[in-house]
C-alpha positions in Angstrom: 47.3 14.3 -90.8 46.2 12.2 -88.3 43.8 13.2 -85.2 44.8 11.4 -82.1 41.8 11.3 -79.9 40.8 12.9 -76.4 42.4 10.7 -73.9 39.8 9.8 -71.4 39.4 12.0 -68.3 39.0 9.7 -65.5 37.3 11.6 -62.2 39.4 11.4 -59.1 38.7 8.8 -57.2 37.6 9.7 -53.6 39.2 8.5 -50.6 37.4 5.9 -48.7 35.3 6.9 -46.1 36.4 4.9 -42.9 33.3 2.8 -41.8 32.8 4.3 -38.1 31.4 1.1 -36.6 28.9 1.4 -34.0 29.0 0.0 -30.7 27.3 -2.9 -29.6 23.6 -2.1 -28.0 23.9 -2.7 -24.9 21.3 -5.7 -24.3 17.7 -4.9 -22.2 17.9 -7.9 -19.7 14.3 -6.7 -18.8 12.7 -5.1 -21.9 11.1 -8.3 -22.8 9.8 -12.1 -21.9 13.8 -12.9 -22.3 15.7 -16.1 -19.7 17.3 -13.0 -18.0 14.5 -10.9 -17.8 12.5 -13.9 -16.1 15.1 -15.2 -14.2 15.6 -11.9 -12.6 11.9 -12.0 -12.1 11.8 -15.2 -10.0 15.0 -13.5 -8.0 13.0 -10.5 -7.5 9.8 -12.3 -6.0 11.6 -14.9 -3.8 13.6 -12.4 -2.4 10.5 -9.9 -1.8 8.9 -13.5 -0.4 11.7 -13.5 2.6 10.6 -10.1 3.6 7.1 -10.4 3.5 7.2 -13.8 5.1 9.0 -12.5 8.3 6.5 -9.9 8.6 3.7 -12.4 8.3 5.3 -14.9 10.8 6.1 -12.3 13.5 2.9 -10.1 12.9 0.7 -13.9 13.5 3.1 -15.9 15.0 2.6 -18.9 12.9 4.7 -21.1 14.3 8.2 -20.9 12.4 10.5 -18.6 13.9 7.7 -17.0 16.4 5.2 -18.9 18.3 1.7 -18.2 18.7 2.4 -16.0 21.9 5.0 -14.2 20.7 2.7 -12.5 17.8 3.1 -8.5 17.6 -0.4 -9.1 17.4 -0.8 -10.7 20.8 1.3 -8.4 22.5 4.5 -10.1 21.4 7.5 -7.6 20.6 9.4 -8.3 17.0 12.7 -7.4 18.1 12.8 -7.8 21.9 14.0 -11.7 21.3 16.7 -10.8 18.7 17.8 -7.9 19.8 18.0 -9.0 23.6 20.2 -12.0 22.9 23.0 -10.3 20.6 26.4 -10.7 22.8 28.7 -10.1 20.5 30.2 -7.1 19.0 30.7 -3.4 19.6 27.7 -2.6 19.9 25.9 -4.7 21.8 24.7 -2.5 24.5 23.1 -0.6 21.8 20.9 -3.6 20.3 19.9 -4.5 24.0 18.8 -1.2 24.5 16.5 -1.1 21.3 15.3 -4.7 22.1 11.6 -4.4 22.6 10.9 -0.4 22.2 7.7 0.5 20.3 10.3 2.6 17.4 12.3 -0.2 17.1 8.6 -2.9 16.3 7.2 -0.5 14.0 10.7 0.1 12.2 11.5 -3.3 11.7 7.9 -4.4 10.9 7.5 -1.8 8.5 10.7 -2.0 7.0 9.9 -6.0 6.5 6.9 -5.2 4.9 7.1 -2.7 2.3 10.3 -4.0 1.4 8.9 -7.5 0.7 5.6 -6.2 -1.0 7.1 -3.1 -3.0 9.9 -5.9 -4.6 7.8 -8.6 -4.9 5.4 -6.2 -6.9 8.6 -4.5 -8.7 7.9 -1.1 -7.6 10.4 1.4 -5.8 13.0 -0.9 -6.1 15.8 1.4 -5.4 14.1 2.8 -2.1 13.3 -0.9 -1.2 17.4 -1.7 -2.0 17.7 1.0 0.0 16.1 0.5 3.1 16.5 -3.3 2.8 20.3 -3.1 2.7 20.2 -1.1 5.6 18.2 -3.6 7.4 20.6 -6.4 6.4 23.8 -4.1 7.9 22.2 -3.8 11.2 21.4 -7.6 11.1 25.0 -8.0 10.0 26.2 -5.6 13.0 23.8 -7.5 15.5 25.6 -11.2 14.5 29.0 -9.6 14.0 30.5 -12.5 12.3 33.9 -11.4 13.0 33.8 -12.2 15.9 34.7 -15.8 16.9 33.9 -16.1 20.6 30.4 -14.1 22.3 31.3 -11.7 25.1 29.6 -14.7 27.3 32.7 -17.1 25.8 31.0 -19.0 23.8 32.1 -19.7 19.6 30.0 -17.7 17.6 30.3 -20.2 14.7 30.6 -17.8 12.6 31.1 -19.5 9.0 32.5 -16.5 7.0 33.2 -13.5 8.9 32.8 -11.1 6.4 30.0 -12.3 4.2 27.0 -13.9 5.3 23.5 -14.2 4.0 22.8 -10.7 5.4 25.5 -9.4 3.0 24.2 -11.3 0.0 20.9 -10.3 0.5 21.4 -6.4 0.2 23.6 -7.1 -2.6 20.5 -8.7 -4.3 18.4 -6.0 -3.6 21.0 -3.6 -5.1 21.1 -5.5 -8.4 17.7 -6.0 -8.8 17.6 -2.2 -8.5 20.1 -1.5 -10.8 19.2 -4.1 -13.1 14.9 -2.9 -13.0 14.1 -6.0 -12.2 10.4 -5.0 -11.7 9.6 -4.4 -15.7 9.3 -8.4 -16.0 6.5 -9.9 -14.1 5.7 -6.6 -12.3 4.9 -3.2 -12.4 8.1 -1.7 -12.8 7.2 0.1 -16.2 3.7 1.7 -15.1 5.8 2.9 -11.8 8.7 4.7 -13.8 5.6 6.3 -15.9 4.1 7.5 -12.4 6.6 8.7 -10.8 8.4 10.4 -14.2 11.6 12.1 -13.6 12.1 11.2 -9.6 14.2 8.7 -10.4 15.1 7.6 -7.1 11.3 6.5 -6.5 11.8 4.1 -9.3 
């Protein structure tokens, strides 16, 4: 009599968990020292430089684009020259009537100011984008590139009449924003931890 033995009882192999694979992390261009957090960097502080520059120039008249006499300073006015001399463009009679009013100095010479000093220092960068951007549109509305002739008949010489450097500039503002440019070389970081949840101060 013969015992045949126990086959072996094998456990049921369990099905194969599908890997879930994880997403990519989405790379910090500013969390760190990196090329694009640095390059961004030098962006942010040239561009702030432009600002703060024309505020310098037409607050002391240092020669560039306003003379010594025409400082806000010495009694000069910041917009009257600009704003006096735009003749093209719907809204022309608008800008001349702004030209030289004590609102539309302190405006513009504000505006020129803390834009240039909040990006260069990376702080309220969306506020600066902002207000910067809006700056730039007027500008933009002033020149109206569209335009090919003035209303006195001369060319405008308008080079692209949709995009200018008015146009690129607020688009740099907006992507430094976006991007929070101000955590390298600045004090983006200590001003998200100031202002906490008010984002829009960031």
């Amino acid at each position: 009599m013969s015992i045949q033995p126990d086959e072996k009882k094998t456990a049921p192999t369990p099905p194969r968990a599908h890997r879930v694979t994880e997403p990519a992390p989405i790379p910090d261009f500013v969390a760190g020292p990196t090329v694009a957090g640095k390059s961004l960097a030098v962006l942010r502080i040239a561009t702030g430089f432009v600002f703060l520059w024309a505020f310098l120039d037409k607050l002391f008249g240092w020669g560039y684009a306003t003379p010594s006499k025409g400082a806000w300073i010495n009694g000069g006015s910041p917009t009257k020259g600009f704003l006096s001399g735009v003749h093209v463009g719907p809204f022309e009679s608008m800008f001349h009537s702004w030209a030289g009013t004590w609102w539309a100095d302190w405006l513009f010479m504000l505006g020129l100011a803390g834009v240039g000093i909040a990006v260069i220092a990376g702080v309220g960068l969306r506020l600066s984008a902002a207000a910067g951007a809006l700056m730039m549109l007027m500008m933009w509305a002033a020149e109206w590139p569209l335009a090919q002739t003035m209303s006195t008949g001369e060319a405008t010489h308008s080079t692209n009449p949709i995009v200018d450097y008015h146009i690129v500039y607020a688009l740099v503002l907006i992507a430094l924003a976006a991007a929070a440019a101000g955590n390298t070389w600045g004090f983006g970081r200590r001003w998200a931890d100031l202002v906490g949840d008010r984002k829009w101060l960031r």
